[in-house]
C-alpha positions in Angstrom: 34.1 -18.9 32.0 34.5 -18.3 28.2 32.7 -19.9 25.4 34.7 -23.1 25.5 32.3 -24.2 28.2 30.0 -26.2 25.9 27.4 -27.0 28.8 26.8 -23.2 29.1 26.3 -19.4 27.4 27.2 -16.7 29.5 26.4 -12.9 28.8 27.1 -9.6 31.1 24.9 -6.8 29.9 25.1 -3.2 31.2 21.9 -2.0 31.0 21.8 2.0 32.1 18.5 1.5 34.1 18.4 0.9 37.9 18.2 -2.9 39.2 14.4 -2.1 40.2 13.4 -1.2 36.5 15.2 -4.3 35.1 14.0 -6.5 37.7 9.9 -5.9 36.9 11.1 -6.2 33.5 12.6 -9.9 34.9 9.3 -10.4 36.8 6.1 -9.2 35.3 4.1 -11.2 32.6 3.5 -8.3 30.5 6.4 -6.8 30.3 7.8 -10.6 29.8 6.0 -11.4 26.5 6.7 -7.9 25.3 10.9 -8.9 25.3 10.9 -12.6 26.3 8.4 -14.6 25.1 4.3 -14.8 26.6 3.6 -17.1 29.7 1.6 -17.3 32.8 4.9 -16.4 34.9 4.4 -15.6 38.9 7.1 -14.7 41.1 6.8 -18.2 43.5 9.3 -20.7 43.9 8.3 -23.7 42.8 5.8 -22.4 40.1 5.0 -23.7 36.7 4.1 -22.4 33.4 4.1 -22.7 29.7 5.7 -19.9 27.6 5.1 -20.1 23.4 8.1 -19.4 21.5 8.9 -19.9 17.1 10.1 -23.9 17.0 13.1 -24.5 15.5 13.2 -27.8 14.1 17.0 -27.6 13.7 17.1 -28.1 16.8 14.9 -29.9 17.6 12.6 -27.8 19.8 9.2 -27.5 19.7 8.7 -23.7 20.4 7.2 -24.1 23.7 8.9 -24.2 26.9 7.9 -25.6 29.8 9.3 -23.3 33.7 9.4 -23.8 36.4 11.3 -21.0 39.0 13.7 -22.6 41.2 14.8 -19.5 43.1 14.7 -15.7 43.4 16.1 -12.9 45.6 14.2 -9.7 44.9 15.8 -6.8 42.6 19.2 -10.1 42.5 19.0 -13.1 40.8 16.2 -15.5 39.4 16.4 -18.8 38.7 14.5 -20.9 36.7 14.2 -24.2 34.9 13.1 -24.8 31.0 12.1 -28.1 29.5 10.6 -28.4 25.9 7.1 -29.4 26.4 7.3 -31.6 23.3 10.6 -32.9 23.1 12.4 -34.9 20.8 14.1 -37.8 22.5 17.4 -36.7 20.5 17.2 -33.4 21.9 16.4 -33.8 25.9 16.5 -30.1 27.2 16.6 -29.6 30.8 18.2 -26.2 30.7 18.4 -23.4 34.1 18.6 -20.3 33.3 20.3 -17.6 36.0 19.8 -13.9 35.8 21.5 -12.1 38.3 21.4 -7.7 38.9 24.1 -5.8 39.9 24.0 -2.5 40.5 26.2 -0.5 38.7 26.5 3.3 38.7 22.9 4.7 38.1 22.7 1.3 35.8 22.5 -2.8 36.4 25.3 -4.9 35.4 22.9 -8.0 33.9 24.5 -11.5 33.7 22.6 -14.5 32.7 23.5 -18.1 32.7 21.8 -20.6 30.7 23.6 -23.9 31.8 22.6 -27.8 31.1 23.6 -28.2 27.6 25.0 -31.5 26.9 28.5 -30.9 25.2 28.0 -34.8 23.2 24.5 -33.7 21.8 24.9 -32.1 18.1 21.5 -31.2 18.3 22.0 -29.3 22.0 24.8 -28.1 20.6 23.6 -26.4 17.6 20.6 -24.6 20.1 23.1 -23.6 22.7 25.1 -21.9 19.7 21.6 -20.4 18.4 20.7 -19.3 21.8 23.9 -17.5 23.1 24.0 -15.4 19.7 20.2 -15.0 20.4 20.5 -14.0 23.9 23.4 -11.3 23.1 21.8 -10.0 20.5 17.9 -9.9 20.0 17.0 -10.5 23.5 19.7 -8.1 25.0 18.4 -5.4 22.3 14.4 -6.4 23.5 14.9 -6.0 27.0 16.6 -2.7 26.5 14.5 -1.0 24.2 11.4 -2.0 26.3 13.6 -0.7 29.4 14.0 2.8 27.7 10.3 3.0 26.7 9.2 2.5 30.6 
C-alpha cells in the first residue's frame, strides 16, 4: 500500500532492539505515556480505556481517545480500536490501529496501521495527514529514544 490509500497511514520502522523490548514498550502503561500518550491500558482483549492527548480542533478531535484492544499475539501484533470520546459529528472517528513485530537481525521490523479514515471527510482527511507525519516522525523518534534509555 502507498499513501494514495486515503482510508489508511502505513509506517515500517526498524527499531535496533529485540521484539521483547519493543513489545513491553507496546504493552506497559508506563512506558506507554512516556512515548504514546497516558491511559489505563491492560493487555485483555476486549478492554477499555481513556488515553489524554493535546486536541486539535483542526481536526476536530477533542484530545482524548477512547480504546478499546481488539486483539494481540504476544511479542506480534496488537490491535486496537480508537474513538474520540467527545466527537464532533463532522469528524466521526472510529479508527484501528495495527502494530505488528518482526524480528529482524538483533532488531524488530515495526509496522503500524492506522486504518478507518474516511477518504470523503476533509476533516478525517486533514487528521489522517497530521497523524501519518506524526506517527513517522515524533512518535517513531519517542518510542526509540525511550527504547535506547531501557
Amino acid at each position: 500500500m502507498t499513501d494514495d490509500d486515503l482510508t489508511t497511514v502505513h509506517v515500517d520502522q526498524f527499531l535496533r532492539h529485540p521484539p521483547a523490548k519493543v513489545w513491553r514498550a507496546l504493552t506497559k502503561p508506563d512506558l506507554l505515556a512516556q512515548w504514546l500518550m497516558p491511559g489505563d491500558f491492560r493487555l485483555e482483549v476486549g478492554h477499555r480505556y481513556t488515553m489524554q492527548a493535546v486536541a486539535i480542533p483542526a481536526t476536530g478531535f477533542s484530545g482524548t481517545v477512547q480504546a478499546e484492544v481488539l486483539a494481540f499475539e504476544t511479542e506480534k501484533m496488537l490491535s486496537i480500536r480508537w474513538q474520540d470520546a467527545a466527537p464532533s459529528e463532522a469528524h466521526g472517528a472510529d479508527w484501528t490501529i495495527t502494530w505488528t513485530l518482526h524480528r529482524e537481525g538483533a532488531g524488530t521490523r515495526l509496522f503500524l496501521v492506522h486504518e478507518g479514515f474516511d477518504p470523503d471527510n476533509p476533516l478525517q482527511q486533514r487528521a489522517r495527514a497530521i497523524m501519518g507525519g506524526g506517527w513517522r516522525s515524533g512518535v517513531m523518534r519517542a518510542l526509540e529514544e525511550l527504547l535506547d534509555r531501557l
